[in-house]
C-alpha atoms as an extended CHARMM CRD file, in Angstrom:
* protein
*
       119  EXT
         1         1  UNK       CA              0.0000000000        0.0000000000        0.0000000000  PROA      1               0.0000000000
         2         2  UNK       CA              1.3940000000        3.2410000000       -0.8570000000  PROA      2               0.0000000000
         3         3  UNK       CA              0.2510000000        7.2820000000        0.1870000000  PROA      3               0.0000000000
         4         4  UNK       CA              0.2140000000        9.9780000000       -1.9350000000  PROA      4               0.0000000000
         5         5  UNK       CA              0.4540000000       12.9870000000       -0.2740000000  PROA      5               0.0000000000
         6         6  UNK       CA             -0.5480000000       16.8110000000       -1.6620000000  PROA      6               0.0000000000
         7         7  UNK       CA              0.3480000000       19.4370000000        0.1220000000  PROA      7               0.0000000000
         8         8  UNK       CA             -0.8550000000       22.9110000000        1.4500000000  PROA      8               0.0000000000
         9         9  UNK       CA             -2.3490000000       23.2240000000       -2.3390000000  PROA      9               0.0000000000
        10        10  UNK       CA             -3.3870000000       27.3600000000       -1.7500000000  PROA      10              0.0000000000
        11        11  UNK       CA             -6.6330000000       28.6780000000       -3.9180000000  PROA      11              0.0000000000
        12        12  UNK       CA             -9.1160000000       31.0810000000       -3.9500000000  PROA      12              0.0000000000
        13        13  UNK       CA            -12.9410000000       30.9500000000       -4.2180000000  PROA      13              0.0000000000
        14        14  UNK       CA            -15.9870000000       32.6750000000       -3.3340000000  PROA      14              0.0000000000
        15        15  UNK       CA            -16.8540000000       30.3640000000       -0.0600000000  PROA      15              0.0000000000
        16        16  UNK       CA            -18.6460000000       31.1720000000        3.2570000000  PROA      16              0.0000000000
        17        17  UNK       CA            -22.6430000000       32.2740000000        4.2610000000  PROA      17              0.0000000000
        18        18  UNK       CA            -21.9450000000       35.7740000000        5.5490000000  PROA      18              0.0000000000
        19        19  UNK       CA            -22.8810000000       38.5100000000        2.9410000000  PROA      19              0.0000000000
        20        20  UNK       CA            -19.1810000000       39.6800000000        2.4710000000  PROA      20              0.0000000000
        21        21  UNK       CA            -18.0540000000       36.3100000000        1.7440000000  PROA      21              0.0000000000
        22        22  UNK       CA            -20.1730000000       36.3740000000       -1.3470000000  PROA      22              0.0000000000
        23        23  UNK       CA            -18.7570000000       39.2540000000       -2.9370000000  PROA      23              0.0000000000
        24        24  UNK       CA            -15.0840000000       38.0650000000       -2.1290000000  PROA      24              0.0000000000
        25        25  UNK       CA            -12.4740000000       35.3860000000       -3.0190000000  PROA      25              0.0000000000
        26        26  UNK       CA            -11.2380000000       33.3830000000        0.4800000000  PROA      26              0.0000000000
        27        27  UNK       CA             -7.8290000000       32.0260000000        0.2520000000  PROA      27              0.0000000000
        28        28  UNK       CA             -8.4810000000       27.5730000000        1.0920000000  PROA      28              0.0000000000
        29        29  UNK       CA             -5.5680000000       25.5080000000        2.1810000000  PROA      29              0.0000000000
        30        30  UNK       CA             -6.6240000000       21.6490000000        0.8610000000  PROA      30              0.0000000000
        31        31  UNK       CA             -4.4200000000       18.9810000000        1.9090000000  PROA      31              0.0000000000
        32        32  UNK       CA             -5.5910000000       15.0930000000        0.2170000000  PROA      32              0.0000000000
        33        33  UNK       CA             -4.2420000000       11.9460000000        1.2430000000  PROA      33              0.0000000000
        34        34  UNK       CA             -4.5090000000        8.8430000000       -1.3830000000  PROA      34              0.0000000000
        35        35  UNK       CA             -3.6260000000        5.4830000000       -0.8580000000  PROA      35              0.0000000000
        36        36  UNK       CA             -3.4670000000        3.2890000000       -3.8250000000  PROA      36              0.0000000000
        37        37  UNK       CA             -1.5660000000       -0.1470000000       -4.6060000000  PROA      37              0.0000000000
        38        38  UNK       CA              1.6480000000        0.5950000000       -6.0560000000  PROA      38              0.0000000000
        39        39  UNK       CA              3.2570000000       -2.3950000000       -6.6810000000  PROA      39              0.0000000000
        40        40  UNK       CA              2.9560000000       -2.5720000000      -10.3970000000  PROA      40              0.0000000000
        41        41  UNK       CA              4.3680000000        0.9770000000      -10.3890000000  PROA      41              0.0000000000
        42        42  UNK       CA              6.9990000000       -0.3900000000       -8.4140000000  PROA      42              0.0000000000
        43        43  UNK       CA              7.9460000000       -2.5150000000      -10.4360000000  PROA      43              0.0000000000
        44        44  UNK       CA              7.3110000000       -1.4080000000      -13.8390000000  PROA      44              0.0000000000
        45        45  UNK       CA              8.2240000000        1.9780000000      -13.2870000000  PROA      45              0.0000000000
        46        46  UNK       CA              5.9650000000        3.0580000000      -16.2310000000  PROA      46              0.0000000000
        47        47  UNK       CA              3.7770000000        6.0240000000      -15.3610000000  PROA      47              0.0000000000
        48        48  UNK       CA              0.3210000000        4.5530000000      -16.5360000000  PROA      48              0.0000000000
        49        49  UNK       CA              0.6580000000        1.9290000000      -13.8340000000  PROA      49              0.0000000000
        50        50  UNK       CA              0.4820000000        4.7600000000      -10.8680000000  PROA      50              0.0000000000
        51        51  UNK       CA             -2.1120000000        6.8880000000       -9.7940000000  PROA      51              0.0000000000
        52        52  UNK       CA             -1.8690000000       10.3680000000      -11.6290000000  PROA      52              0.0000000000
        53        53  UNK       CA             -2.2440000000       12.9680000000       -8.9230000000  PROA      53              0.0000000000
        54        54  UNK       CA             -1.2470000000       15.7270000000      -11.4470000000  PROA      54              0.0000000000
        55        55  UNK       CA             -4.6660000000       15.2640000000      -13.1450000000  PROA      55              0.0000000000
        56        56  UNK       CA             -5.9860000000       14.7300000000       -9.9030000000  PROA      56              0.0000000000
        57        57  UNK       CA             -5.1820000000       18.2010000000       -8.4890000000  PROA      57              0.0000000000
        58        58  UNK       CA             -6.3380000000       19.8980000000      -11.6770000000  PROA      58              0.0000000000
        59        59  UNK       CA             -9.2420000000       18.7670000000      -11.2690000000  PROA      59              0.0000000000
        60        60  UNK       CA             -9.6480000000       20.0580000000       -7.4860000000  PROA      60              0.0000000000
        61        61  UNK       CA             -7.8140000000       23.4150000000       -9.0060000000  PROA      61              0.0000000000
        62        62  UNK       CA            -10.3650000000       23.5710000000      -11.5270000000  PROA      62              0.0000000000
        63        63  UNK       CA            -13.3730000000       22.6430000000       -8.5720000000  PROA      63              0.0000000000
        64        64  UNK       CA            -12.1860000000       24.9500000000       -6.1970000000  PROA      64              0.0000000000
        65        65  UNK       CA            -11.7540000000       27.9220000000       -8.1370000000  PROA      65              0.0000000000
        66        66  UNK       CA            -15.2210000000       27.7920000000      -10.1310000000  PROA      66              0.0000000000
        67        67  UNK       CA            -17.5140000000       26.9410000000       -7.1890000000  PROA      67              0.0000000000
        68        68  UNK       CA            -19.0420000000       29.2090000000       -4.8650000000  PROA      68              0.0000000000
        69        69  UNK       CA            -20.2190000000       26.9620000000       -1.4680000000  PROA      69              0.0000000000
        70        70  UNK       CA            -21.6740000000       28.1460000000        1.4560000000  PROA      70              0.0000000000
        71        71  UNK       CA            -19.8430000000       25.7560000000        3.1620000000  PROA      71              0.0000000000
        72        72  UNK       CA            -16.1830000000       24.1080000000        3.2000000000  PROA      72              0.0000000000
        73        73  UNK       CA            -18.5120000000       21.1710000000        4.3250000000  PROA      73              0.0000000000
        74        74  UNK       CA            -19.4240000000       20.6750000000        0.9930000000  PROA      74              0.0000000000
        75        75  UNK       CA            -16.8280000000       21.8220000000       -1.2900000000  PROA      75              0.0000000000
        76        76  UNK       CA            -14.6720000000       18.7560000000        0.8410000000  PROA      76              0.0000000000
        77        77  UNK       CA            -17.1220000000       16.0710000000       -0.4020000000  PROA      77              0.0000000000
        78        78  UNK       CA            -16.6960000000       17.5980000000       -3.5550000000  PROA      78              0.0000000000
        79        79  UNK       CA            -13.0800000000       17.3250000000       -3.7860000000  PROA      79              0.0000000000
        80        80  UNK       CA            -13.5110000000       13.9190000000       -2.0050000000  PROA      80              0.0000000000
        81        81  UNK       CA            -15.6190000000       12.4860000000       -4.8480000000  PROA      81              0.0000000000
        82        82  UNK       CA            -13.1210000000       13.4440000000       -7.5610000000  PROA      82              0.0000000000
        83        83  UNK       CA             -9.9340000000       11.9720000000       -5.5800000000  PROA      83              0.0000000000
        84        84  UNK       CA            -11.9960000000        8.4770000000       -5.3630000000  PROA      84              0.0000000000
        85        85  UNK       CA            -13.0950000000        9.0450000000       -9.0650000000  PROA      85              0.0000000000
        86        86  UNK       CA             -9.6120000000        7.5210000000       -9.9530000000  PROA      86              0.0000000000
        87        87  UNK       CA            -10.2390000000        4.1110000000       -9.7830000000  PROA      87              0.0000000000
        88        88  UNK       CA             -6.6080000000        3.2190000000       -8.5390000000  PROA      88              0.0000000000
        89        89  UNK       CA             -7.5220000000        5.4140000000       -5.3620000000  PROA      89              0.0000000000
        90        90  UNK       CA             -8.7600000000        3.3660000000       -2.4110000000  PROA      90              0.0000000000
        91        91  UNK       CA             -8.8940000000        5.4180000000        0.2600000000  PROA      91              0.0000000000
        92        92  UNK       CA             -8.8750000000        9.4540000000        0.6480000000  PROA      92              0.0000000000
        93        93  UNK       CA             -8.7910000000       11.9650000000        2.9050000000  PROA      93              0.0000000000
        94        94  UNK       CA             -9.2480000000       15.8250000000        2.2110000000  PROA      94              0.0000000000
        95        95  UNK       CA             -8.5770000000       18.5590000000        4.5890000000  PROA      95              0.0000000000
        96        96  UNK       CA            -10.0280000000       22.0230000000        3.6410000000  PROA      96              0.0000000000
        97        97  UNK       CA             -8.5780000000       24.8300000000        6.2850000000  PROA      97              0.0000000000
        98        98  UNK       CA            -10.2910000000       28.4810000000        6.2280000000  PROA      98              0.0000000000
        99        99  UNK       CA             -7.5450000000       30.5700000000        7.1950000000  PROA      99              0.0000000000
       100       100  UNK       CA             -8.8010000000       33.1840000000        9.6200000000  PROA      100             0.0000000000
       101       101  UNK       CA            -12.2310000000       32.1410000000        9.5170000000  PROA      101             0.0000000000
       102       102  UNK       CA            -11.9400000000       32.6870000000       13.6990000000  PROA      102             0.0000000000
       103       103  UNK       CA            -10.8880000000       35.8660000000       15.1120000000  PROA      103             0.0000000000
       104       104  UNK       CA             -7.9990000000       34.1870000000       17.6040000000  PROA      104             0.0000000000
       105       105  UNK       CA             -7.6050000000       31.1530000000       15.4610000000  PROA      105             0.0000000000
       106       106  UNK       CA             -5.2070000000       30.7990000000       12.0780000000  PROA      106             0.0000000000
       107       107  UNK       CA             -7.6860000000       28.4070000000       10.9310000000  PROA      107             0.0000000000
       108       108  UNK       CA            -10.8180000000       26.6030000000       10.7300000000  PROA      108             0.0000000000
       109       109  UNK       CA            -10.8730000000       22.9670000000        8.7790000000  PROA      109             0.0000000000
       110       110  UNK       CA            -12.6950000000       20.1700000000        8.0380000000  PROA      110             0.0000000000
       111       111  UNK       CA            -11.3170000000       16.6500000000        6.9890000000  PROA      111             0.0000000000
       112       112  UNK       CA            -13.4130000000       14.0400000000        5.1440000000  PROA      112             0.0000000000
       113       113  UNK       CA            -12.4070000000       10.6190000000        4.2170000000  PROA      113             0.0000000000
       114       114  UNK       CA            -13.4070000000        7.4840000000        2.5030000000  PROA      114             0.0000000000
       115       115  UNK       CA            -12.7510000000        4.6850000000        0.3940000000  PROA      115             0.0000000000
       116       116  UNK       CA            -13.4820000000        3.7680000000       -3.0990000000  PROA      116             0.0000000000
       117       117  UNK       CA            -16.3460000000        1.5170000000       -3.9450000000  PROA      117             0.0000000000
       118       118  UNK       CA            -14.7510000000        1.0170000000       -7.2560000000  PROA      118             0.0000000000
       119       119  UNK       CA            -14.4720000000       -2.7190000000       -7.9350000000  PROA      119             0.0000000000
């Protein structure tokens, strides 16, 4: 079993319930977690036999910046559903931080995570 790990990926989106947050772009900090079976990558050491998080986080780029949640609730099951899209994925975790969301706090989170019902 093997982990992909992507890290402190920084965008901006319209995300929150207040009024202000509507009119504004919020910086997100989203952190995923993938495990996948790498052995054939291992061996093979052929790109098509590993999980491709490059198109993976293009497609959470892509997600993050054209949406417009009320919460980071949602926007993480979002995200969650395109990591486990990839059917080499089996399990996933996404961490969305609000940065300043709390007066006295550098951040406000959620983390989601499940596995892949793909057969």
């Amino acid at each position: 079993m093997a982990k992909i790990q992507i890290t402190d990926l920084r965008l901006r989106t319209i995300i929150g319930a207040n009024e202000w947050e509507r009119d504004v772009k919020q910086d997100l900090i989203i952190n995923i977690t993938i495990t996948f079976d790498a052995s054939k990558a291992c061996d093979s050491d052929d790109l098509k036999d590993t999980l491709d998080y490059k198109n993976i986080t293009k497609k959470v780029i892509e997600k993050v910046e054209g949406s417009s949640y009320f919460l980071i609730e949602k926007l993480a099951s979002q995200l969650l559903k395109i990591v486990l899209d990839n059917p080499l994925a089996q399990t996933a975790t996404v961490r969305v931080d609000k940065p300043f969301a709390l007066r006295f706090a550098d951040s406000v989170s959620i983390e989601l995570t499940s596995s892949n019902t793909h057969e």
